[in-house]
C-alpha positions in Angstrom: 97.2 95.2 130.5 99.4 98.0 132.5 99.9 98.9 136.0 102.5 99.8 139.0 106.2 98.4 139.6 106.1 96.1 142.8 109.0 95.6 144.9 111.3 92.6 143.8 114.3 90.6 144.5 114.7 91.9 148.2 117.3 90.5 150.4 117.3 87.8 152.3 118.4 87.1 155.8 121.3 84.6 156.0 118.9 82.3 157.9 116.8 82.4 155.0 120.2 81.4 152.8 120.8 78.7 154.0 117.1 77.0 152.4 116.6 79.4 150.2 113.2 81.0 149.6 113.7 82.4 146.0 114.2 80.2 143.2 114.5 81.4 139.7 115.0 79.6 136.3 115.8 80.4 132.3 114.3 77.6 130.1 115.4 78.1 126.5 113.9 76.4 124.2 116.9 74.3 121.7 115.7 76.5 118.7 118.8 78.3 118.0 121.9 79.7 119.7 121.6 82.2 122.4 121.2 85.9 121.1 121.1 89.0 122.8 117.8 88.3 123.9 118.2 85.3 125.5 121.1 86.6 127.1 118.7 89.8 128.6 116.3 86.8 129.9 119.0 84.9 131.2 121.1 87.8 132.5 117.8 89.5 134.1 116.6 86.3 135.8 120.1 85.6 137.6 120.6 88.8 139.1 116.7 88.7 140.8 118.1 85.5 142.1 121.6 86.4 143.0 119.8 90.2 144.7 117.3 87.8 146.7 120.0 85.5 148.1 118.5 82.9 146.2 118.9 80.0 143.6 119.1 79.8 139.8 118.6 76.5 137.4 118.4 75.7 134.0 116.0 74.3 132.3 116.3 73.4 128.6 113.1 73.4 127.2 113.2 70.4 124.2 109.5 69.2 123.6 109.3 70.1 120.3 111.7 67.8 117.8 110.3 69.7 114.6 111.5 73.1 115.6 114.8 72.2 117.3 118.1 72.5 116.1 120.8 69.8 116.1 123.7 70.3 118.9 121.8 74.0 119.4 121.0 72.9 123.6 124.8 72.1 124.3 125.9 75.1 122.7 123.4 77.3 124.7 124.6 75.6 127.9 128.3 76.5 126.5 127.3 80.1 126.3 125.5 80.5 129.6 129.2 79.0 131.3 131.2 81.0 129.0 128.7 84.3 130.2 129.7 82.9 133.8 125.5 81.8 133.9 125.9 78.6 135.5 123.2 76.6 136.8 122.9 75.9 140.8 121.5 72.1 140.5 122.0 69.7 137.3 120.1 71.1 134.3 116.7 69.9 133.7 115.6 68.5 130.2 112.3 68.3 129.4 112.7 65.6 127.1 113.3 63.0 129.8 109.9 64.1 131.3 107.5 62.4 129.8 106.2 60.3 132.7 105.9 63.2 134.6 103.9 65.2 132.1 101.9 62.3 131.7 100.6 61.3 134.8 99.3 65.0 135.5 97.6 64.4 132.5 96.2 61.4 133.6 94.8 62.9 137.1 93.0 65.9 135.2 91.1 63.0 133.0 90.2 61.1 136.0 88.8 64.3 137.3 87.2 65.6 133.9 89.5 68.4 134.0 90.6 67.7 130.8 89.3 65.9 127.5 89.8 64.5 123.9 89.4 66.7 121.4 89.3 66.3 117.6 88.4 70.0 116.5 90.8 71.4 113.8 92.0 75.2 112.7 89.5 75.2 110.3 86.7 73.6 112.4 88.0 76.7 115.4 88.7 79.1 112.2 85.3 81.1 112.9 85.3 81.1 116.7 89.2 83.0 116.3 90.3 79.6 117.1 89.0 79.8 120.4 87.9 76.7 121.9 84.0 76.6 123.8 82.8 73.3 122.5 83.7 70.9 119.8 82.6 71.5 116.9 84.7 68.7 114.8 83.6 67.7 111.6 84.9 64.4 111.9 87.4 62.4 109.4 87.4 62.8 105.5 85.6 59.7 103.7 88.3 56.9 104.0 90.1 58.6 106.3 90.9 57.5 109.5 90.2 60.2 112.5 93.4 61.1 113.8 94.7 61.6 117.3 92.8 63.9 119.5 94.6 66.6 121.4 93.7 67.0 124.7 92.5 70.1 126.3 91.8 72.0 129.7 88.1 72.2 130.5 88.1 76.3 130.9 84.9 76.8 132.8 83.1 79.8 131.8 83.5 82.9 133.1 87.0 82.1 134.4 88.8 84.7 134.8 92.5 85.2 136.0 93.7 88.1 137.7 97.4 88.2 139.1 100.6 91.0 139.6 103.0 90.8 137.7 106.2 92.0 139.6 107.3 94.7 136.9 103.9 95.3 135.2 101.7 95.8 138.2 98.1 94.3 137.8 97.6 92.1 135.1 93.5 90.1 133.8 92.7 87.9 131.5 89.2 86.9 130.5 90.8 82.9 130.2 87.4 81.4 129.1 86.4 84.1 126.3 90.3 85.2 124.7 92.0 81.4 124.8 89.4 79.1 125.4 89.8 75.4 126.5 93.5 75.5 125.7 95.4 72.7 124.7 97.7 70.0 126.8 99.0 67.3 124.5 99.4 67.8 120.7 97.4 66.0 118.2 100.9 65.1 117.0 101.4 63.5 120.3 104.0 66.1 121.7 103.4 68.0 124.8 102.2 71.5 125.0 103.8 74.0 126.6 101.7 75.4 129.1 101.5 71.6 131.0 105.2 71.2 130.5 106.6 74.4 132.2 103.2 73.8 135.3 104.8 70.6 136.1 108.6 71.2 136.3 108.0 74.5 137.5 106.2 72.8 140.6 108.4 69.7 140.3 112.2 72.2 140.7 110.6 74.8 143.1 110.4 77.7 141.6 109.2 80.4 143.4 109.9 83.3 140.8 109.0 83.1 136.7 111.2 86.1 135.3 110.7 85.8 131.6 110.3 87.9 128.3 107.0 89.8 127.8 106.2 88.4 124.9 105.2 85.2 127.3 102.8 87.3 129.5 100.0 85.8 128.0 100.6 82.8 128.8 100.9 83.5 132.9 97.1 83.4 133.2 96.3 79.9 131.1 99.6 78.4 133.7 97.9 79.7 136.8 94.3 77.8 136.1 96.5 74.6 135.3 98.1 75.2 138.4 95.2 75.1 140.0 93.7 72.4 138.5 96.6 70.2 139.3 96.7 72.0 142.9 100.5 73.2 142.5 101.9 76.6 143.9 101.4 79.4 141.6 105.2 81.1 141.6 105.4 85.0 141.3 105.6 86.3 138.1 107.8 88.7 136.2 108.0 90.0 132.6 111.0 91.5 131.0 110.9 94.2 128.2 111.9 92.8 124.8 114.8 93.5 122.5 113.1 94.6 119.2 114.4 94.7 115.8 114.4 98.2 114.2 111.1 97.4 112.8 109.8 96.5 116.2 110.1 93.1 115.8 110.8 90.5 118.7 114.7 89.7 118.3 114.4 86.0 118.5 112.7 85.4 115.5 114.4 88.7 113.5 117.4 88.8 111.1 119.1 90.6 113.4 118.9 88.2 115.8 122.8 86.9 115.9 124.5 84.5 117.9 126.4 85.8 120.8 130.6 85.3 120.5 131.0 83.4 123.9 134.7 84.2 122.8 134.0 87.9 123.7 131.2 88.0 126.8 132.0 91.6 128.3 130.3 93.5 125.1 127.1 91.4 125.0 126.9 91.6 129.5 127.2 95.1 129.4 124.5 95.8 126.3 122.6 93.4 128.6 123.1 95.3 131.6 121.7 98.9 129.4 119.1 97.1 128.9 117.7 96.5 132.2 118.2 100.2 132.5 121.1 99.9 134.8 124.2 102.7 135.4 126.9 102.1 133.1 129.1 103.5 135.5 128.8 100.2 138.0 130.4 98.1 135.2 133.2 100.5 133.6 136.2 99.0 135.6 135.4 95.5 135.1 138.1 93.5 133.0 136.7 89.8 133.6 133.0 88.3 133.2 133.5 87.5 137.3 134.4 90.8 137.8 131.3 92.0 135.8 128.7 89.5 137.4 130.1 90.8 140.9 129.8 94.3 140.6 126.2 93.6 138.6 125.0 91.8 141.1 126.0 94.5 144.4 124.7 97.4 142.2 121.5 95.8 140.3 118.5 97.9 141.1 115.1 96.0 139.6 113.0 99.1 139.9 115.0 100.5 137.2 114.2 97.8 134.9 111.8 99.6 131.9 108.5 98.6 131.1 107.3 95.9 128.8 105.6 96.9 125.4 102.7 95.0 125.0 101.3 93.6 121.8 103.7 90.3 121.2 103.1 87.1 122.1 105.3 84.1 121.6 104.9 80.9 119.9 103.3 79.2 122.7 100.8 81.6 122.4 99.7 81.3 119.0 95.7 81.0 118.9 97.0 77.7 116.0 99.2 76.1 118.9 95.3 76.0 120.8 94.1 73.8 117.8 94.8 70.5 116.2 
């Protein structure tokens, strides 16, 4: 999918300040520490907010025990202050959300939106693990069935066309490449894509600025969104640090922990990497210092494109079965 920068982060009035009318967010997930491209994420999405006169939360992202680190979501909250990134209203975990998650699950049952399913990997192995109908082949003699997951209905045909703020024009045939897609976990936990829908609605955000490697995911969040009858916010997807053999940092070797001890170095490689001039930050001695003359000389239409080809976890055809 390619096309044409749009025009992002403009200014706001101070009459539009004072309720502000741009809301941005990072959401790391409590798999690791913060690395450099985190930091990009983080970094990028607070100076759209900061350039539109706007707000910026935090939102740590902890529906999935099996994957999470111990202690890993208070020392990326310790980073993001010691990187001067501190969120404008109390950080949001999803963890204490399940009520909420819930009972938007409830409403697309009651409306058949959504349904049980009990189709596995291998039962979804030969459709690509795309999801058109069940196709289950029920429980193992003696076996007792386990827990359905529960999916969107995706009608057919349903296709989602949106622009993405840095990548122009973006499709995505919804019903033919993902398939119903999947809401709660057989293993009970939440997926993603409902998770995000609902606190994204629930905080306000008007503006999704996130790593490309989630752009997949923007068209499967916009039908829920619908479903549910929530405001779709405006997207934007960040290029990705690669490893030198092209690679998504996050789940590379290379991938280290940021020094909080020492945020100048990491700000600045940040700062390259949004294709900004150098030259703004060379005087700088503090992080305030650095955040304040990033901020009044931040220019998103230099911000390079994203490759395409990588998807995240969320975005695994396995995470859409059983």
């Amino acid at each position: 999918m390619s096309g044409h920068k749009h025009s992002i982060g403009g200014d706001n009035s101070d009459s539009e300040a004072a309720t502000p009318s741009y809301r941005g967010r990072f959401a790391p997930s409590p798999t690791g520490d913060l690395h450099a491209g985190s930091l990009l994420a983080a970094f990028a999405s607070w100076l759209l907010a900061r350039r539109a006169g706007g707000e910026w939360l935090v939102r740590i992202e902890d529906l999935d025990p099996p994957r999470e680190v111990p202690g890993a979501a208070q020392r990326q909250l310790d980073a993001l202050a010691a990187f001067g990134l501190d969120s404008d209203l109390p950080v949001l975990r999803q963890s204490r959300r399940h009520a909420q998650y819930q009972a938007a699950l409830d409403r697309l049952l009651a409306q058949d939106l959504a349904f049980a399913c009990h189709c596995s990997r291998s039962d979804l192995a030969a459709s690509g693990g795309v999801h058109r109908r069940c196709v289950a082949h029920g429980p193992r003699p003696g076996h007792a069935a386990p827990q359905p997951a529960v999916r969107l209905r995706v009608a057919d045909g349903a296709v989602v066309e949106f622009d993405d703020l840095l990548l122009g024009r973006q499709r995505q045939d919804v019903a033919r490449e993902v398939g119903d897609f999947v809401l709660r976990r057989a293993d009970g936990h939440w997926a993603y894509q409902l998770a995000v829908v609902v606190d994204d609605a629930e905080q306000g955000v008007t503006d999704v600025v996130r790593g490309a490697d989630l752009l997949d995911s923007t068209a499967r969040q916009i039908l829920l969104q619908r479903a549910l009858r929530l405001p779709t916010p405006r997207y934007a997807h960040l290029p990705l640090l690669l490893d030198a053999h092209g690679r998504k940092l996050s789940k590379s070797e290379a991938a280290h922990p940021l020094d909080p001890a020492d945020p100048l170095p990491a700000l600045r490689a940040a700062w390259a990497a949004l294709g900004q001039d150098a030259r703004a930050l060379v005087a700088v001695e503090t992080v305030t210092q650095l955040l304040r003359a990033a901020r009044d000389s931040f220019n998103p239409a230099q911000i390079p494109q994203a490759a395409s080809g990588l998807a995240a976890m969320h975005n695994d055809p396995d995470a859409n079965a059983v």
